[in-house]
Residue frames as a rotation matrix with the C-alpha (Angstrom) as fourth column:
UNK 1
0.577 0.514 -0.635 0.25
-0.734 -0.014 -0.678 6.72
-0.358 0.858 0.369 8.44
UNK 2
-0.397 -0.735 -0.550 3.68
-0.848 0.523 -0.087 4.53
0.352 0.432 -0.831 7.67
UNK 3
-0.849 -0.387 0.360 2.28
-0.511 0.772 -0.377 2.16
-0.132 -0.504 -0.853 10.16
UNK 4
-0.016 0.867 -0.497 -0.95
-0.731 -0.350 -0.586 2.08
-0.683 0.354 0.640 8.50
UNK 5
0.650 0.124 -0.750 -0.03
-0.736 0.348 -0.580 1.14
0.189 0.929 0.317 5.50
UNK 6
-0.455 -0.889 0.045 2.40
-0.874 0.437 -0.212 -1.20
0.169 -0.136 -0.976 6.56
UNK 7
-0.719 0.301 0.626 -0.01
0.050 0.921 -0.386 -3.49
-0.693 -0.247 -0.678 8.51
UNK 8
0.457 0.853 -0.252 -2.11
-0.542 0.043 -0.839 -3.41
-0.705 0.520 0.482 5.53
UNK 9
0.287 -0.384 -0.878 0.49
-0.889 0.234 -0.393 -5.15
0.356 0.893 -0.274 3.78
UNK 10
0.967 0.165 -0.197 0.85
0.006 0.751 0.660 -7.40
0.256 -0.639 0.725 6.51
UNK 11
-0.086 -0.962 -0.260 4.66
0.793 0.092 -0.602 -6.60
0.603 -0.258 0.755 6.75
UNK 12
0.060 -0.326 -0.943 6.45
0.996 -0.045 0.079 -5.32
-0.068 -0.944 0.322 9.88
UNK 13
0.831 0.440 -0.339 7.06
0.526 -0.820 0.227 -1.57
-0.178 -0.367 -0.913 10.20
UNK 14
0.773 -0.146 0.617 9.02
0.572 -0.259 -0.778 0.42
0.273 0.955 -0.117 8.21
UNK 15
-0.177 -0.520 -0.835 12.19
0.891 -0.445 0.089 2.03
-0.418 -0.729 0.542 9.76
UNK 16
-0.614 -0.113 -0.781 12.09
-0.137 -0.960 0.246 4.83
-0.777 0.258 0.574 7.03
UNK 17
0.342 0.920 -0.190 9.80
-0.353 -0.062 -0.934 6.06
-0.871 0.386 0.303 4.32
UNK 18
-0.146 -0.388 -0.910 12.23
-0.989 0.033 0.144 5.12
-0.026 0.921 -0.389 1.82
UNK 19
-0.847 -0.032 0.530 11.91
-0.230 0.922 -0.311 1.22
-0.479 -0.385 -0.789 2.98
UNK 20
-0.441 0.880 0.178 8.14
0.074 0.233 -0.970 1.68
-0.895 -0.414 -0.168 2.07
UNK 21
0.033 -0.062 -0.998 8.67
-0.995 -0.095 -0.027 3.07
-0.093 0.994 -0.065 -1.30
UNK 22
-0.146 -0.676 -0.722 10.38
-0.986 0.163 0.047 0.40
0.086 0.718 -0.691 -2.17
UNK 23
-0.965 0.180 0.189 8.84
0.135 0.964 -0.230 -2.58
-0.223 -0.197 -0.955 -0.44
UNK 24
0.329 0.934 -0.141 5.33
-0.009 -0.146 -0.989 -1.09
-0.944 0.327 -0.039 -1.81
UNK 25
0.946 -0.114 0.302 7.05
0.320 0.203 -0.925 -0.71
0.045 0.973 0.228 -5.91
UNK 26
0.304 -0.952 -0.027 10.73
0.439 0.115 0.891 -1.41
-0.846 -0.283 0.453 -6.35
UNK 27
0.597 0.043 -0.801 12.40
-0.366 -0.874 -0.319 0.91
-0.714 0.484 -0.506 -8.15
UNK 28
0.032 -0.988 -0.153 15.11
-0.996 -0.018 -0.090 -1.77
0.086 0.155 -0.984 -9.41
UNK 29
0.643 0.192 -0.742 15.31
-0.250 0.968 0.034 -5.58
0.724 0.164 0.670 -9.95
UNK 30
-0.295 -0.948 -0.119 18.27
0.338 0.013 -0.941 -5.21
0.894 -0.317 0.316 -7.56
UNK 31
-0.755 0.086 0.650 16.33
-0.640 -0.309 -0.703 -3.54
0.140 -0.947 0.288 -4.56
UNK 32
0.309 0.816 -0.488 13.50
-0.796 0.503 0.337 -5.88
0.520 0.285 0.805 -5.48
UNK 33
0.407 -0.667 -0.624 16.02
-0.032 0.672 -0.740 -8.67
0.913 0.321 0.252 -4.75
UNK 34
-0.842 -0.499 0.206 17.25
-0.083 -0.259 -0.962 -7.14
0.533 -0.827 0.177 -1.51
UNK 35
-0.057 0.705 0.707 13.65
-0.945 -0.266 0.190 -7.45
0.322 -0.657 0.682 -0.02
UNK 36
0.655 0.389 -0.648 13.43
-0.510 0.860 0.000 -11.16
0.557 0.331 0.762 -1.07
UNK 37
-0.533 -0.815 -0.228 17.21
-0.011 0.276 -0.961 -11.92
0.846 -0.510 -0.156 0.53
């Protein structure tokens, strides 16, 4: 299912589900940031 939804976003596989949270709706301007880096 992680890898599902992943290539529906077009981005690489998630290592962990928390990755996906957070590259699907950052919780923080600061983890937001950390995807962009």
């Amino acid at each position: 299912m992680l890898q599902r939804k992943a290539s529906l976003l077009g981005q690489p596989e998630p290592q962990t589900q928390q990755e996906l949270s957070i590259s699907s709706i950052p919780s923080t301007p600061k983890e937001s940031l950390k995807l962009r880096a």
